[in-house]
N, C-alpha and C positions, 0 to 999 in steps of 0.2 A: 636439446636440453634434457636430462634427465629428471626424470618423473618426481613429484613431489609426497612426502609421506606426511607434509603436514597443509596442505593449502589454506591459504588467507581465504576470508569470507567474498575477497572481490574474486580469487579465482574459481571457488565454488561457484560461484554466483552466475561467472559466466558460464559453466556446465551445465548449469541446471537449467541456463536461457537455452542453449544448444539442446540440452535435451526436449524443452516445449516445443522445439520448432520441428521435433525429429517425431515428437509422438503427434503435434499439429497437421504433420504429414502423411500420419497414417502408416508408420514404418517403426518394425522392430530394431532391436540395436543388430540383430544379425543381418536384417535385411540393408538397413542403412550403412555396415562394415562392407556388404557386400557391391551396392550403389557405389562405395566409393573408393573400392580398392583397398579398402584397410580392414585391421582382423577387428571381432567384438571386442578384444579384449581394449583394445586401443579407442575404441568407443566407449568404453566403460570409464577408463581412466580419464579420460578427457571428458568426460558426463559429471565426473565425479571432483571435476579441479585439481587430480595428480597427475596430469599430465598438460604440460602448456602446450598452447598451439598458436598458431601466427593466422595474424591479418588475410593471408592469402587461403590459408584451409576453412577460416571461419567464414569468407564467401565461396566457396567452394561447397561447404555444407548448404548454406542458404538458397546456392541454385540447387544443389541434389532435392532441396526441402521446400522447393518451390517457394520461399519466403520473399514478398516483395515488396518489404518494408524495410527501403532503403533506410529510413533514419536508423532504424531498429541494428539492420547490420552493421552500420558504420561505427553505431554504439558501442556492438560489440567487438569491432576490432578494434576498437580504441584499449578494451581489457584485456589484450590478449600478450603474447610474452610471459618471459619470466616471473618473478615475484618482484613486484615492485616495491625496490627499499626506502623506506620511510624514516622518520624519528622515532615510530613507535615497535620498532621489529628490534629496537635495542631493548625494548620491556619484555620480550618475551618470555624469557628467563626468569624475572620473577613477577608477572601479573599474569594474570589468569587471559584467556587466550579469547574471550568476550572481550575483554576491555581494548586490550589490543586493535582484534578487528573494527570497534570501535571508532576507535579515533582513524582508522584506515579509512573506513565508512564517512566519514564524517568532512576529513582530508579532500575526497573526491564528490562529494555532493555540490549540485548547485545552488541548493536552497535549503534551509532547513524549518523545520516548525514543530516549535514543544509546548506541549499543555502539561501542568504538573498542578497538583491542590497542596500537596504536605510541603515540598522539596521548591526554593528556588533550584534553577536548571543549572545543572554541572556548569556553563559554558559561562554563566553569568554571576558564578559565586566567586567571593574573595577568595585568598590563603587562607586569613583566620575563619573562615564558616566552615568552609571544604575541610579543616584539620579537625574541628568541632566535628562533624560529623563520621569523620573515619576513626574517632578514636571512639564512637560509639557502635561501630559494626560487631555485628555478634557471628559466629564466634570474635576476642576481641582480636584485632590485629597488634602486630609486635612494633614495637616504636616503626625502627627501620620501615619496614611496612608500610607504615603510616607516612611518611617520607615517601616510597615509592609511588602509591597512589594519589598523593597530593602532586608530586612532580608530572607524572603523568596528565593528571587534570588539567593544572595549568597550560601544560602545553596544549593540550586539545584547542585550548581557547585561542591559541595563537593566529587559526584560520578566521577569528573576526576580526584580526590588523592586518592582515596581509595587502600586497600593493593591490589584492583582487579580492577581497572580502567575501566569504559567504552571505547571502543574505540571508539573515534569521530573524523566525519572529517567534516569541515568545507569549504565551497566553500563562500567566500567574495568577492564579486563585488567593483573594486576600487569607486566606488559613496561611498559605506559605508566608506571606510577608508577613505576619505576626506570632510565628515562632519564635523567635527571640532567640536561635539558637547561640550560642556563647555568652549569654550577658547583654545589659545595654550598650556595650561599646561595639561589639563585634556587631549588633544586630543593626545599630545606625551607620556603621560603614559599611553594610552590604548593602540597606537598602539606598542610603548616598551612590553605593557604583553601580546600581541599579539603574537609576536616574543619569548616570553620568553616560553609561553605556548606550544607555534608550535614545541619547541624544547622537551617537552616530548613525549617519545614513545609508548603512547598509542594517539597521536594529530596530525591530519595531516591539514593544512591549507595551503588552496589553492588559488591564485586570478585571479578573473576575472578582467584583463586592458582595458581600455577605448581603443578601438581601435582595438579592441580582434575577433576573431570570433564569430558568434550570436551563441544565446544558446534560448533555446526551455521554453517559459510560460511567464506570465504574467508581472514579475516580483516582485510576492507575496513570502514572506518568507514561507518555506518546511524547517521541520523537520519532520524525516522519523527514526521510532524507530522500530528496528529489533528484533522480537521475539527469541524463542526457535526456533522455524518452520516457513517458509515464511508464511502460512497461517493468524499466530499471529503479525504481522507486524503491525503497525498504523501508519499513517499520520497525522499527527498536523499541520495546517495551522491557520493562524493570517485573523482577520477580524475584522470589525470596530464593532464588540458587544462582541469580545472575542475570546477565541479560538473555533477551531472545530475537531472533532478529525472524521478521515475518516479510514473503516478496510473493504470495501465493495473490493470484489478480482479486478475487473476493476480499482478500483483506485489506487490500491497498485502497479501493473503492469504500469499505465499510470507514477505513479510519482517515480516510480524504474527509468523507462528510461528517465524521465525530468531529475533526476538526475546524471545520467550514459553520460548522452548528458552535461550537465551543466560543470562536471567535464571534460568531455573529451574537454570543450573549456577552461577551468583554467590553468596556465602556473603551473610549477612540484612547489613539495614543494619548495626544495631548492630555487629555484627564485624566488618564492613568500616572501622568507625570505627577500631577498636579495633586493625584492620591496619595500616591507614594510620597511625596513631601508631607504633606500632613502625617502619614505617618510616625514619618523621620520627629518630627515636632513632639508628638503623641510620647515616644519611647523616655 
């Protein structure tokens, strides 16, 4: 297969595992070109996600690299191949190239967990909230625009119906459920699919009440998408140029337990249900 000049974040992703396990080993990229018959530059490319490579090279690497975490390999040869085409490789064109890998990310996790204060979570807003908020992005965006990142949205959301559902759990800070973004009507049908949502069993939704015990960061929106193996794990956090997507192992560990702490100050589902209804009443 020829070499790629634009790599998805999963093909990156796997480079950059091939490369820990190349510098784990103690071995330059010449030396390791050298171990395995292949030139640097072919180590570079394939480090770097423009070049694919198959099941059989990426254990091939793991014995040169002495790696004997068998889950860990099998992980990775599960990402190996071409580019795997999706619903979202049709946005390329016109969404920015975060959002994209995005929902690619999201597509192959098996777990997901979002803590957010301002924002209910992309996965669990309506049409009419998600349109409310994209027509207020700065610079603004152009109708059509606005259309293309709502259709996108929505589909994201598709992997909590699937015949094999993600499970996701959601931590929402009472600020977010009392922005009222769009009016009273739009604000008591989000939080109604809120509640309708939280009622399936692959959904768990949690809240944080004003008044609550403290909870640990910033108060930047964490999405934390769980691999095959913790090692494959990403964090996705929001920032005012886009997203960022973090898989360095100190960070995966710091925002395991921001989350682990977050939740442990969220009141239990069921109450949270039972929040959120009053709410709905309130508005």
């Amino acid at each position: 297969m020829p070499p790629s000049t634009t790599p998805t974040l999963r093909q990156q992703r796997l480079g950059i595992e091939l490369r820990k396990l190349r510098e784990h080993a103690g071995l330059t990229s010449t030396g390791a070109a050298a171990l395995l018959g292949i030139s640097q530059a072919r180590i570079s490319s394939i480090e770097s996600g423009r070049y694919p490579v198959s099941a059989e090279r990426v254990r091939a690497f793991a014995r040169s690299y002495d790696c004997a975490d068998e889950a860990l390999v099998e992980a990775l040869c599960a990402m190996t191949g071409g580019r795997t085409r999706g619903w979202w490789d049709e946005c390329r064109e016109y969404l920015p190239a975060a959002l994209v890998d995005l929902a690619e990310l999201e597509h192959h996790a098996r777990e997901l967990r979002v803590a957010l204060v301002i924002h209910i979570p992309a996965l669990l807003q309506t049409t009419d909230h998600a349109r409310v908020l994209f027509r207020e992005v700065a610079p603004p965006l152009l109708p059509y625009e606005v259309e293309h990142r709502l259709s996108h949205r929505i589909k994201r959301q598709g992997i909590l119906y699937s015949d094999q559902p993600v499970r996701y759990t959601a931590l929402i800070h009472e600020a977010a459920l009392r922005m009222g973004f769009g009016g009273r009507e739009v604000a008591r049908a989000q939080l109604r699919h809120i509640i309708e949502m939280s009622e399936r069993d692959n959904i768990t939704v949690r809240v944080l009440p004003f008044g609550g015990s403290a909870f640990p960061g910033t108060g930047q929106s964490i999405d934390y998408a769980s691999g095959p193996v913790p090692q494959l794990d990403t964090v996705q956090v929001d920032t005012h140029f886009g997203c960022e997507f973090l898989d360095a192992e100190a960070q995966l560990v710091k925002f395991r337990s921001v989350l682990d702490r977050v939740e442990g100050a969220a009141i239990k589902p069921a109450e949270s249900r039972d929040f959120i209804h009053r709410l709905v009443q309130e508005i």
